[in-house]
Structures are given as C-alpha cells and as structure tokens.
C-alpha positions as CSV (number, residue, x, y, z in Angstrom):
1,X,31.2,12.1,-41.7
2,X,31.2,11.9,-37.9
3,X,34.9,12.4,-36.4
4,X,35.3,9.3,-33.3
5,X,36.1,10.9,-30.2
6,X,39.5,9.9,-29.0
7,X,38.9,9.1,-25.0
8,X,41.0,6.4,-23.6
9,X,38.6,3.8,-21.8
10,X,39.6,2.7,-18.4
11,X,40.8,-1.0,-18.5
12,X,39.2,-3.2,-15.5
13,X,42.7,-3.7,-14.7
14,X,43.6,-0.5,-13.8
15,X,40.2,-0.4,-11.3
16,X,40.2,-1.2,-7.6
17,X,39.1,-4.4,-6.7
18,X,35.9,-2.9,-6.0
19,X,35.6,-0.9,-8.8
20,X,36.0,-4.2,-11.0
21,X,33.5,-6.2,-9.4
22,X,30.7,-3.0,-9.4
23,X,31.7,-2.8,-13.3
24,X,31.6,-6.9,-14.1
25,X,28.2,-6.2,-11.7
26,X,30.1,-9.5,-9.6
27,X,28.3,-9.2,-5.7
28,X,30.4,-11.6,-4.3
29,X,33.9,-10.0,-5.2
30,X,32.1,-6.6,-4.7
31,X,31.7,-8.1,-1.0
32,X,35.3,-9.8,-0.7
33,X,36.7,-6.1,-1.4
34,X,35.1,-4.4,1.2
35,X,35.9,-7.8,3.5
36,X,39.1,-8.6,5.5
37,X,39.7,-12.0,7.7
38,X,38.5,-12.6,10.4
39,X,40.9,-13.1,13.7
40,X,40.1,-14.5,17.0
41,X,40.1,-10.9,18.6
42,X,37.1,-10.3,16.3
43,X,34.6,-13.3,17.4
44,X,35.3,-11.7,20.8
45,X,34.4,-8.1,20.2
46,X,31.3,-9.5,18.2
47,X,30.0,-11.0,21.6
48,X,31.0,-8.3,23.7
49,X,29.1,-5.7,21.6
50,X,25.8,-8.3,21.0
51,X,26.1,-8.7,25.0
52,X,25.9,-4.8,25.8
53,X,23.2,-4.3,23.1
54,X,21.1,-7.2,24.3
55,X,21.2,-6.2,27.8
56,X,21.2,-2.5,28.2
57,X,17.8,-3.3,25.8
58,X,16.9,-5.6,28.4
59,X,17.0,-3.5,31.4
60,X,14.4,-0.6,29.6
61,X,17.7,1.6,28.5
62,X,17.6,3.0,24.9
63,X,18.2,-0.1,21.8
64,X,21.9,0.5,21.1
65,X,21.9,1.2,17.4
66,X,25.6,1.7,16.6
67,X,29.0,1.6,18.1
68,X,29.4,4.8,18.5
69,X,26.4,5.6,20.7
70,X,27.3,6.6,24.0
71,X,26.7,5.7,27.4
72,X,26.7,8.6,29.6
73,X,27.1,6.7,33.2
74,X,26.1,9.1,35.7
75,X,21.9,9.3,35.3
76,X,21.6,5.5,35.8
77,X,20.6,4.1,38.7
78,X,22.9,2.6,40.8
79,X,20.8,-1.3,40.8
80,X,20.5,-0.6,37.2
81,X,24.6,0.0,37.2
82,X,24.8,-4.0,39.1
83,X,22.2,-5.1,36.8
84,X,24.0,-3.7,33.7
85,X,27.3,-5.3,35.0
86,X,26.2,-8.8,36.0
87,X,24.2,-9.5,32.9
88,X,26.9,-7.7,30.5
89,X,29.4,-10.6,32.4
90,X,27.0,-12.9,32.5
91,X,26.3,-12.5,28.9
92,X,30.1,-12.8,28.1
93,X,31.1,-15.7,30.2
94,X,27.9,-17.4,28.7
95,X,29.5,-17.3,25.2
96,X,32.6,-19.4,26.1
97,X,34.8,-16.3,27.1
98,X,35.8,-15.7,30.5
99,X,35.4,-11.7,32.2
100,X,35.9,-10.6,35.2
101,X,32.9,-8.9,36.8
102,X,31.7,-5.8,35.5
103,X,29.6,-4.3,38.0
104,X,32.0,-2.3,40.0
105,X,33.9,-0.9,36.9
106,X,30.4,0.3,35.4
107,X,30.2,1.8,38.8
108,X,33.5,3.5,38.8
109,X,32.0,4.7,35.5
110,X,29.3,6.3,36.9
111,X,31.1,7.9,40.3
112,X,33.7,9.3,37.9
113,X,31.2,10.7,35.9
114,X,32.1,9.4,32.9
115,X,30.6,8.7,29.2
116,X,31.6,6.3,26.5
117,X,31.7,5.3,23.1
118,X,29.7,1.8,23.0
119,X,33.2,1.0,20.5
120,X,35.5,1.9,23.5
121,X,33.5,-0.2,25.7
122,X,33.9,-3.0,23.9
123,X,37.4,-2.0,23.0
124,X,38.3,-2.0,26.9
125,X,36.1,-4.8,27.9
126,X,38.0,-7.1,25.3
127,X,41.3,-6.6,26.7
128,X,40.6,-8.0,29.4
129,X,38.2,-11.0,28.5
130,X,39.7,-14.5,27.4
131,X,40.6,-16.4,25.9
C-alpha cells in the first residue's frame, strides 16, 4: 500500500494578489496587481516622455527606447540643442500643458557638460510644467 505524502498545500489565500490571479490563470486581476492609480502628475510625465521620444527621433538622434537611456548633452550641435528645445516645448504646450521654453536649459545642459537619464528629464521637466 502506498503511504500519502503529508505536504501542506498553499491556500490561494495565503498568495499575493498576483500569485492568486497567475494560479486561478485570471489576466485581468494578474494586471490590477502589478497596476496602481493613476494621478494627474502621471498624464503629465506620459507627455513629457512621448514628447522627448518623438522629437529627439525627429531631429535624426537615436529612437529613445527606455527611460533610462541617456542624453549625453555636449556632442550635439548647438541648432540641434534649439531645435531639441523648441519642439520638446512645443510638443508639451501642444498637449494642454503649459512649459516654459526649453532651449536655453538644454543649452545650459550642454555648456555644463552634462548627461541625463531620459527619467530625470522628465522628472525635472515636470516640475516645472502645468497644470
């Protein structure tokens, strides 16, 4: 006679939330556990990120692929700096938000010789755009 093997199986309630939902195979709470609201600060960091990638692309500079790419400031021209700039505030102010322009702090950028984190861009550019 074959002796049972006395392992205690996990309850579902004693999973994560994402756990559960990979186990009951449910996508859409799978989803909602990896999820968190959204907030207004977040619509405006979606632009401002779709605005950098869409026009650094658009001026010939390497497709942004990820946040954390970086920019380093110094080897780009200085009418690619003004072009960067005014179509990156352009871009911004186009979406319902309002930004100062960005030309002569992409500028400062470059003069300082500076590089940054496509994230920290955004991060910095989004304090200062409203609403």
């Amino acid at each position: 006679m074959a002796s049972k093997k006395g392992g205690k199986k996990k309850s579902q309630a004693n999973l994560s939330p994402l756990a559960a939902a990979a186990a009951a195979g449910n996508v859409n709470d799978a989803l909602m556990a990896v999820s968190t609201s959204a907030e207004p600060a977040d619509a405006k960091r979606d632009v401002i990120y779709g605005c950098i990638v869409s026009v650094f692309h658009a001026q010939g500079f390497p497709h942004i692929n990820s946040p954390q790419a970086l920019i380093v400031w110094e080897p780009i021209p200085n009418n690619a700096i003004v072009l960067l700039g005014n179509g990156v505030t352009g871009c911004i102010n186009g979406k319902g938000f309002h930004c100062a322009p960005l030309a002569p702090a992409f500028q400062n950028l470059k003069n300082m010789k500076q590089v940054t984190q496509v994230s920290d861009l955004v991060t910095g550019i989004a304090a200062v755009v409203t609403p």
